[in-house]
C-alpha positions in Angstrom: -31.4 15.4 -7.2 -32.4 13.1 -4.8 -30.1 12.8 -1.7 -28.8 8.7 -2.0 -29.6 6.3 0.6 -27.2 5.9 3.5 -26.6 2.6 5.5 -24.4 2.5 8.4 -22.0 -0.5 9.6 -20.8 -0.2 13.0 -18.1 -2.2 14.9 -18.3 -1.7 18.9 -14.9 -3.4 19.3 -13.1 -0.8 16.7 -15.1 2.4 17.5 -16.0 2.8 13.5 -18.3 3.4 11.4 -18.6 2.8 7.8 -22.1 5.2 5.6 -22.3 2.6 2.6 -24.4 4.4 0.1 -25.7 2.4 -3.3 -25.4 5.2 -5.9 -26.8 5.0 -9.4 -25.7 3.1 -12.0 -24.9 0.4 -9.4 -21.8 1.9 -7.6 -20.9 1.2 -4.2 -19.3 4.3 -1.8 -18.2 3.8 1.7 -16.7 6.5 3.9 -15.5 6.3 7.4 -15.4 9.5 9.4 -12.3 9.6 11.3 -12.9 13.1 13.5 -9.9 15.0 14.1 -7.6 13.6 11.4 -5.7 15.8 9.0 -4.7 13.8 6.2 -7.8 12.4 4.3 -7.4 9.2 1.9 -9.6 8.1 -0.9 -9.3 5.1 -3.4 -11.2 4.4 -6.7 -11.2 0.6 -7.4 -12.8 -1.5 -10.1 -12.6 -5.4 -9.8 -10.0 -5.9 -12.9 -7.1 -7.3 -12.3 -4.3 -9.0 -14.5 -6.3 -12.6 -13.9 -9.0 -11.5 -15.1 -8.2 -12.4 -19.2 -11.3 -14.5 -19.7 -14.5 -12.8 -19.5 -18.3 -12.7 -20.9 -20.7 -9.7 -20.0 -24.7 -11.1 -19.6 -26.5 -10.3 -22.7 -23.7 -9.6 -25.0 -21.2 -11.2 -27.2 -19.3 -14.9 -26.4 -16.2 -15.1 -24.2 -13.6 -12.5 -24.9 -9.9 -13.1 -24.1 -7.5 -10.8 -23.4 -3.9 -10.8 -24.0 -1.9 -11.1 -20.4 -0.8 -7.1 -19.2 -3.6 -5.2 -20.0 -5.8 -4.3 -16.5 -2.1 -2.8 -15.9 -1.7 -0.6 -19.2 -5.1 0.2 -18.7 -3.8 1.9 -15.3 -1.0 3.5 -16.8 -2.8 4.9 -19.8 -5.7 6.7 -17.4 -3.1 9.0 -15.8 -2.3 10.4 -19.4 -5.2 12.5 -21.5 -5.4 15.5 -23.7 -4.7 17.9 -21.1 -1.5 16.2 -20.1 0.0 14.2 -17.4 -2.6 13.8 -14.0 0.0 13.6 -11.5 0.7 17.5 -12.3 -3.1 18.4 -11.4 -2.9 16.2 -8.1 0.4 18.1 -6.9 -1.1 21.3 -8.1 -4.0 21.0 -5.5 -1.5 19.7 -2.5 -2.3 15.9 -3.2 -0.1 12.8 -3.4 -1.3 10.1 -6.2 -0.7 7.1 -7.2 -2.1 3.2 -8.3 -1.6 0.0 -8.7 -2.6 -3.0 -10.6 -2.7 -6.4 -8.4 -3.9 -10.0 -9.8 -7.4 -9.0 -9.1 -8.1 -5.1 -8.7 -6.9 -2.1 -10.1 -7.2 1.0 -7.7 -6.5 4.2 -7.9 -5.9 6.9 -4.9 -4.7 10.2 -3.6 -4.4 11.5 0.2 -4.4 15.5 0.7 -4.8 17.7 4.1 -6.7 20.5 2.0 -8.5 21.0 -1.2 -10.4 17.5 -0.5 -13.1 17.8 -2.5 -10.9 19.0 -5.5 -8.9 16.3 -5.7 -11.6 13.9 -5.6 -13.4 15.5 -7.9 -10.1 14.8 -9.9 -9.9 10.9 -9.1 -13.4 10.8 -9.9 -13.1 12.8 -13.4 -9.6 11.0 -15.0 -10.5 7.7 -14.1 -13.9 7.4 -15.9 -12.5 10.2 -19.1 -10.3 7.4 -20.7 -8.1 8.7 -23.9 -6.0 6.4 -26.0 -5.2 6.9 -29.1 -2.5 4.8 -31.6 0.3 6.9 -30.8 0.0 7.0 -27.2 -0.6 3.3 -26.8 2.6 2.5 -29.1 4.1 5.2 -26.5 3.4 3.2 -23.4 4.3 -0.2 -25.0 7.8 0.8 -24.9 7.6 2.1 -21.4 6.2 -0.7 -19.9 8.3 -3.2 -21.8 11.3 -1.6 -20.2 9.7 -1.8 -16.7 9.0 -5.6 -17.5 12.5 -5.9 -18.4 13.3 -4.1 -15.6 11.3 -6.2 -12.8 12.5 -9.3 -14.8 15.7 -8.5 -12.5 14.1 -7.7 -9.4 15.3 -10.0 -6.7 11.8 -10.2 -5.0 9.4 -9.9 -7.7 11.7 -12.5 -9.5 11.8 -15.3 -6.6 7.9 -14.3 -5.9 6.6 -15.0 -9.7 8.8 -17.9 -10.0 7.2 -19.2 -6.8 3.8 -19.4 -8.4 4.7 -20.7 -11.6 6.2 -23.9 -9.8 2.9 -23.7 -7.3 0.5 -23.3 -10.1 0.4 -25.0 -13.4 -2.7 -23.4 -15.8 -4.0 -20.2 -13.7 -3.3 -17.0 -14.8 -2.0 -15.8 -11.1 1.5 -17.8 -12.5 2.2 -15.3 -15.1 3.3 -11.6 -14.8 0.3 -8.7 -13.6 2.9 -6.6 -16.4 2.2 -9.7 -19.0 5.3 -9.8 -21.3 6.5 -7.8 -24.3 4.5 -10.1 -26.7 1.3 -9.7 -24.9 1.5 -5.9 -24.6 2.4 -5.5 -28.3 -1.2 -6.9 -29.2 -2.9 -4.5 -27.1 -4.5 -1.3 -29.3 -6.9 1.5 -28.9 -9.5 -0.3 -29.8 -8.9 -3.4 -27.4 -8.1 -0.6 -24.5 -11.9 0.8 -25.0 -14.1 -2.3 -24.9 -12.2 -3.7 -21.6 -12.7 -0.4 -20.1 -15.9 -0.1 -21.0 -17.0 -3.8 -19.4 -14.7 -3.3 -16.3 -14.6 0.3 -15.6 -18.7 0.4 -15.5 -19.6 1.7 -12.0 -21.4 -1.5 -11.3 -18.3 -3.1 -11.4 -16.5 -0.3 -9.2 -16.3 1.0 -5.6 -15.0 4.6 -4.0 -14.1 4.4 -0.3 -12.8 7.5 1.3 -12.0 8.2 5.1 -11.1 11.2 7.3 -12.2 13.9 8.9 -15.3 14.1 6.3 -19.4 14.3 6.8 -20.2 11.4 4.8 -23.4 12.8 3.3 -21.7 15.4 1.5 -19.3 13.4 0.0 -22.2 11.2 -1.6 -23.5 14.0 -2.4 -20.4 15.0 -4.7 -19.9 11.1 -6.0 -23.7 10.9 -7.0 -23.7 14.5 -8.7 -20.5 13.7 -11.0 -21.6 9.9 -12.3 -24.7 11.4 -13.0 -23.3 13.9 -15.6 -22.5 11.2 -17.3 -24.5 8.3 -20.2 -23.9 5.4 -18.6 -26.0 2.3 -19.8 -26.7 -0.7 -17.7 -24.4 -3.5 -17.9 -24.9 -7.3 -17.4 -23.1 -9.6 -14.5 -19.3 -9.8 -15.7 -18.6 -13.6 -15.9 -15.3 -14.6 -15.2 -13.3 -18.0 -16.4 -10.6 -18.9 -15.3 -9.0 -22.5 -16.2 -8.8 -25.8 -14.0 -6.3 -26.0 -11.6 -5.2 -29.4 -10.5 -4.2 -29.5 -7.2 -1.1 -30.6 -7.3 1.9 -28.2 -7.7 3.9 -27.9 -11.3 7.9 -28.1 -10.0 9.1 -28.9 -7.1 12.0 -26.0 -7.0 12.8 -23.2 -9.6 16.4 -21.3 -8.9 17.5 -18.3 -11.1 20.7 -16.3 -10.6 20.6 -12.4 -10.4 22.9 -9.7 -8.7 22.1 -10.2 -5.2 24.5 -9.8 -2.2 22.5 -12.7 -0.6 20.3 -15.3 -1.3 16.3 -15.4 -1.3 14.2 -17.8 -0.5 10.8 -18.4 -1.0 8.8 -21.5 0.3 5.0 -21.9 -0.8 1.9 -23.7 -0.2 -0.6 -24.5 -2.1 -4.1 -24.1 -1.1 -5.7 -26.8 -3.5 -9.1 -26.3 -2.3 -9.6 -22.3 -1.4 -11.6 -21.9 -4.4 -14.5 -24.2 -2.7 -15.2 -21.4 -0.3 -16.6 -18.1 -0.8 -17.6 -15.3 1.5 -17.2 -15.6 5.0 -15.6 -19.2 4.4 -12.8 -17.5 2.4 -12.7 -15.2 5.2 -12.2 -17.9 8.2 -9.6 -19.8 6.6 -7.7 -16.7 6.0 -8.0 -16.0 10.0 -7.2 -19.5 10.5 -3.9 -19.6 8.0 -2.9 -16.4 9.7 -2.9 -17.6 13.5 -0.8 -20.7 11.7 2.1 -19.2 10.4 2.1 -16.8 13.6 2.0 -19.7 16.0 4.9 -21.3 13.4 7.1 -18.3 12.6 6.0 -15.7 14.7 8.7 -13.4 16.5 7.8 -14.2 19.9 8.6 -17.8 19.0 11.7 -19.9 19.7 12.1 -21.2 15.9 12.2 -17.4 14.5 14.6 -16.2 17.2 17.0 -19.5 16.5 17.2 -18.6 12.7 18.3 -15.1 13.6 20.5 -15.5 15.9 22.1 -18.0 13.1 22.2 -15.7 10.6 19.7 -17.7 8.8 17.2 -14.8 8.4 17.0 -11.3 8.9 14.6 -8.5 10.1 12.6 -8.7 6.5 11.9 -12.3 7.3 7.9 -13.0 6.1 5.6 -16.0 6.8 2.2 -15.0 5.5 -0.9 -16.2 3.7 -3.0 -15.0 0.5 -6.4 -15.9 -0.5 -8.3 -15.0 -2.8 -11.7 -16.6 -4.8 -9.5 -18.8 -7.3 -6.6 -18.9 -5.7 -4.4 -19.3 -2.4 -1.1 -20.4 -1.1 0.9 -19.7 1.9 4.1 -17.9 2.1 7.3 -18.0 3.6 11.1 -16.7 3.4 13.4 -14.0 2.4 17.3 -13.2 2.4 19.0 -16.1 3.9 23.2 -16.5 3.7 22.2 -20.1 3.7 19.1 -20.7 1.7 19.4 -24.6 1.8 19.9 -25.1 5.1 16.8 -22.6 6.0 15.0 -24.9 3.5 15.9 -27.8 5.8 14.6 -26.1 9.1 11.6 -24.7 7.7 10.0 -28.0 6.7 12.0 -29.7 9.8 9.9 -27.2 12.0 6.5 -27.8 10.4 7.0 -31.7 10.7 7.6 -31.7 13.8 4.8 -29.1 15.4 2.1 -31.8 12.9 3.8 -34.7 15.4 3.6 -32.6 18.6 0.8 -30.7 18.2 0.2 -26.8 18.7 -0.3 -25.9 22.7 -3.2 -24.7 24.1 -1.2 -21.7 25.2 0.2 -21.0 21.6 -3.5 -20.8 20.0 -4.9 -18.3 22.5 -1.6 -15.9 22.8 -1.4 -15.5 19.3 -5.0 -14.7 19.2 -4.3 -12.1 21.4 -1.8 -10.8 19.1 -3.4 -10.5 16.2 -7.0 -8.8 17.5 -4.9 -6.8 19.0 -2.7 -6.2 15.9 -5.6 -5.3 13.9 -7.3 -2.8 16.2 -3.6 -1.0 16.0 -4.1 -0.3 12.0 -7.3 1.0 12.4 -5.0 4.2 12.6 -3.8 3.8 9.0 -6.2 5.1 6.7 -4.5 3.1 3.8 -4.9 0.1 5.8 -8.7 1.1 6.4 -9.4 1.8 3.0 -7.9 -0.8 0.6 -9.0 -3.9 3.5 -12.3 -3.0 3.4 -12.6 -2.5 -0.5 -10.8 -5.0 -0.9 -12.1 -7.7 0.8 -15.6 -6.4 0.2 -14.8 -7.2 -3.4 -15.1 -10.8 -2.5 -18.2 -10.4 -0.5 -16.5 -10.0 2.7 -17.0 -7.6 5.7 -13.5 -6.6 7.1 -15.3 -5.2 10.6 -15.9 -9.4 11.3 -12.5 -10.1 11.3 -13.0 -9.8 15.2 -15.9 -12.3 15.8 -14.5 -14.7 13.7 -11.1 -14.8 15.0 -13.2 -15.6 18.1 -14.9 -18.0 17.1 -11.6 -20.1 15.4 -11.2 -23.4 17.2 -7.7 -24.6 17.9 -8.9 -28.2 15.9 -9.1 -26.1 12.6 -6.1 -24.5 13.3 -4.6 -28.3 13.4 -6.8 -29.1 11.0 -5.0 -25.9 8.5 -1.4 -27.6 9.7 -2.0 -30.9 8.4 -3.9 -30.6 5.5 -2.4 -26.5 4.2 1.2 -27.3 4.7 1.4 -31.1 3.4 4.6 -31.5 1.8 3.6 -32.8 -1.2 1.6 -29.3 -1.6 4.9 -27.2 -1.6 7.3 -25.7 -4.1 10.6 -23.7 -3.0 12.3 -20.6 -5.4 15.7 -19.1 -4.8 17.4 -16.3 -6.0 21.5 -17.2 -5.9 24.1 -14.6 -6.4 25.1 -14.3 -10.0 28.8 -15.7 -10.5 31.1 -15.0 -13.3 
């Protein structure tokens, strides 16, 4: 077998290097040596995630929908085959498994110190060997209808999911990644097989693994095991998603739950992220990140106010998400007074559009966050799911440096006037249950 093509993407900045190797039938590998490490991490991702109901493969059928919930049962029913239960054969050889299922991906991972190459061998083998079968999918509608019933009282996931069904008003991010107990209870064997077979394709896929490895073998042992098996070629998956106006759909959503205290949650809506693409995307991710540091960051007076009041604690979180079809900011947590936080929060971003955002400000938080993301270059999970992930929406995490450079404190401004417009927002809270 023919040794597979290696090319190499260095950052002088981080000290890294990532071997990207294209291996037949279209599937991207990426492994980043990291000499002297024990623990090595690996993470098999396809580009499925719960969103992603509305599809048409090149060359075949018309659209196919897909009842909300099943990228996530398809994660759950992979760990389960005629041999049993795969989290026995990871713990057998010394490994630590798991996966997840987010709005846009699906990945699934292990990290080890020893038997490496067994345990991907493993990943590799269970996640492209799908079994389902009418008994076991009736089996795992009833356990993930209780886990939908049980996140449907999860303080956070409840004030988070309500926050984008007031933010968003047709797309598909507003609705649970679990779907609900009568989406599952359409899906079937038969269903199960044709998604997998359109999304799980290795065209559609990507394996990045880093640690102490010598990246050619590890192609090497990626290339041998797809080859074993009869994959066809598959046409560009076409997504659809529906028109999102860009104006929010409710202004506030509460809900009572059994909390000791209060969450808050205050979006934004991006209403024009899904004009960009690539290193566009990319930018006004940098650019929404050095806002809500410059806003809420700990080094600031506003954050260290609303402590010291009791308004927020430690678990306090001001961020921003983007994505290809979809973005909004983020901001809040517990709060004894989640109405007067309210108040402050959009008190605080009037006022810095009528002052204006210092020179200073712009070029210490800069600072911050290079320096910030040099840091996680020690965490392999960091390593690993940023670069797949963002190199799922064309993006090459190692530029994150040169383009923070190259951010301008006017677009910054620019982000604070246009990304945090009132009339963009929506506001969910979690009050303690009474009676």
């Amino acid at each position: 077998m023919k040794p597979p093509e290696q090319v190499i993407q260095r950052n002088r900045l981080l000290g890294e290097e990532v071997y990207r190797y294209n291996l037949d039938p279209g599937m991207e590998l990426y492994v980043l040596p990291k000499p002297g490490y024990i623990k090595k991490y690996a993470i098999f991702s396809t580009r499925f995630g719960s969103i992603d109901n509305r599809y048409r493969v090149e060359g075949g059928e018309g659209i196919q929908e897909l009842p909300d919930g099943v990228a996530h049962f398809l994660e759950h029913k992979l760990f389960e085959d005629e041999r049993g239960n795969v989290f026995d054969r990871f713990a057998s050889l010394g490994a630590s498994a798991n996966a997840f299922t987010s709005f846009t991906n699906t990945t699934y991972l292990f990290s080890c110190t020893s038997f490496f190459e067994e345990n991907l061998e493993l990943l590799l083998d269970f996640v492209q060997e799908p079994y389902f079968t009418e008994e076991t999918v009736q089996k795992e509608q009833g356990i993930i209808g209780q886990e939908i019933q049980m996140y449907a009282d999860h303080p956070r996931w409840k004030v988070f999911t309500n926050l984008l069904g007031a933010l968003y008003q047709e797309h598909p991010v507003r609705r649970d990644i679990a779907g609900s107990l009568e989406s599952i209870a359409q899906i079937n064997p038969e269903l199960l097989y044709r998604c997998y077979r359109t999304y799980y394709h290795p065209s559609n896929m990507a394996v990045f693994v880093v640690g102490d490895l010598e990246p050619g073998r590890v192609a090497e042992q990626v290339q041998e095991n797809l080859s074993r098996r009869p994959y066809r070629p598959l046409g560009e998956i076409e997504r659809f998603y529906p028109e999102e106006p860009p104006e929010i759909k409710e202004r506030r959503v509460t809900a009572e739950l059994t909390v000791s205290n209060p969450i808050i949650y205050i979006g934004f809506k991006d209403p024009e992220v899904d004009k960009l693409g690539g290193e566009e995307l990319f930018r006004q991710e940098i650019i929404m990140e050095l806002l809500m540091e410059i806003l809420f960051g700990h080094s600031e007076p506003l954050y260290n106010q609303l402590y010291q009041e009791g308004l927020i604690d430690a678990q306090f979180e001001a961020g921003y998400t983007a994505e290809q079809t979809y973005g909004y900011a983020l901001i809040g947590g517990e709060s004894r007074d989640p109405e007067e936080l309210y108040r402050r929060i959009l008190e605080a971003i009037e006022e810095m559009q009528k002052k204006g955002i210092s020179r200073e400000q712009f070029e210490r938080h800069r600072r911050n966050i290079l320096g910030g993301f040099i840091r996680r270059f020690n965490s392999l999970e960091f390593i690993a799911h940023n670069f797949l992930g963002y190199r799922f929406k064309g993006i090459d995490l190692f530029r994150f440096p040169e383009l923070l450079q190259q951010v301008t404190l006017g677009q910054v401004t620019a982000a604070l006037e246009k990304n945090l417009a009132e009339r963009y927002h929506a506001v969910s809270i979690i009050n303690p249950r009474t009676g």
